[in-house]
C-alpha positions, -999 to +999 in steps of 0.1 A: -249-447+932-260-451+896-250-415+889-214-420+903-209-454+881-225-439+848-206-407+849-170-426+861-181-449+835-186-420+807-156-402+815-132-431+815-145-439+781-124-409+766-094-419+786-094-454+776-099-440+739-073-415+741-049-443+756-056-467+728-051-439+704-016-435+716-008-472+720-017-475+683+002-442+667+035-452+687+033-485+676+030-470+644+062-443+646+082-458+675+116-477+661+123-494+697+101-510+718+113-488+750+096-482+788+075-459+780+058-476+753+055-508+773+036-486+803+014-464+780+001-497+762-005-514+801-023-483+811-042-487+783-049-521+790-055-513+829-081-483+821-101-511+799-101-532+827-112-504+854-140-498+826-150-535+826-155-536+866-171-503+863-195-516+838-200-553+856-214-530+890-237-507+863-250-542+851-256-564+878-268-537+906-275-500+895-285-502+859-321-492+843-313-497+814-305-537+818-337-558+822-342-592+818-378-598+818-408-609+792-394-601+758-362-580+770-345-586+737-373-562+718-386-539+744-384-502+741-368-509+707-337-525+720-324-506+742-325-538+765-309-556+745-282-532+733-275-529+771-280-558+782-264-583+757-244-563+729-224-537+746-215-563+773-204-588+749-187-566+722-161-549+748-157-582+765-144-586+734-124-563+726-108-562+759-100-599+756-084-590+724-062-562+735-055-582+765-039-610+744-021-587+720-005-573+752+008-603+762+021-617+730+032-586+719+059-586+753+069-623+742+081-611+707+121-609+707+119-578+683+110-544+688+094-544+655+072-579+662+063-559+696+049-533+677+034-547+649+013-572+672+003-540+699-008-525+662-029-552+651-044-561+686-052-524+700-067-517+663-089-541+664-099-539+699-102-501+692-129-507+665-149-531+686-148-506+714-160-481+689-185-503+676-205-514+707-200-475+725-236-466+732-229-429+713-258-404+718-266-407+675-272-445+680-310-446+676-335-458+702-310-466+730-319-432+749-286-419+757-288-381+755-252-365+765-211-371+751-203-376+786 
């Protein structure tokens, strides 16, 4: 079961990325805030959500790599506490963020204030996400593979 979660996990990394990516250029080029826009910024939003639940199974039932025991926070160099406290907690945060940039970005009356809060919102919930991803160059958190 841990294999299914950690590779739907992995994957849906690079579609919530690629989504975000595309929320944040058309709310960089787009001129009206049209249908299209709205659903590609809520799909966005979704797939972040889909990788939170995803992430919440990981944590609480399948994962190795999340241990709270004797001196968790500086075993095997913290990996532990990478995975157990900093990854959870950083996209948490982010999501939260894009999550209310969503919604006060659909209260704006203008097309421009729609875009110019999805901007702000997705690109800082983008750099968080970036931040806390466990990438394979991170030292001593033992992930080997891009996917």
């Amino acid at each position: 079961m841990n294999s299914i979660l950690t590779h739907a996990h992995s994957g849906l990394r690079w579609v919530a990325i690629i989504l975000l990516l595309l929320a944040i250029a058309n709310a960089f080029t787009a001129k009206t805030y049209e249908k299209k826009h709205k659903m590609i910024n809520l799909f966005a939003m979704i797939t972040l959500h889909t990788q939170l639940l995803i992430g919440l199974a990981q944590y609480f039932f399948t994962s190795k790599k999340v241990f709270f025991g004797e001196n968790w926070m500086t075993e095997s160099k913290g990996m532990y506490r990478f995975f157990g406290m900093e990854h959870l907690i950083g996209m948490l945060a982010a999501i939260v963020v894009i999550t209310i940039g969503r919604k006060l970005a659909e209260k704006q009356e203008s097309d421009l204030a729609k875009h110019k809060k999805i901007r702000t919102y997705y690109i800082i919930g983008f750099i968080l996400i970036l931040a806390f991803i466990p990438w394979p160059f991170r030292e001593n958190l033992h992930v080997t593979s891009w996917f």
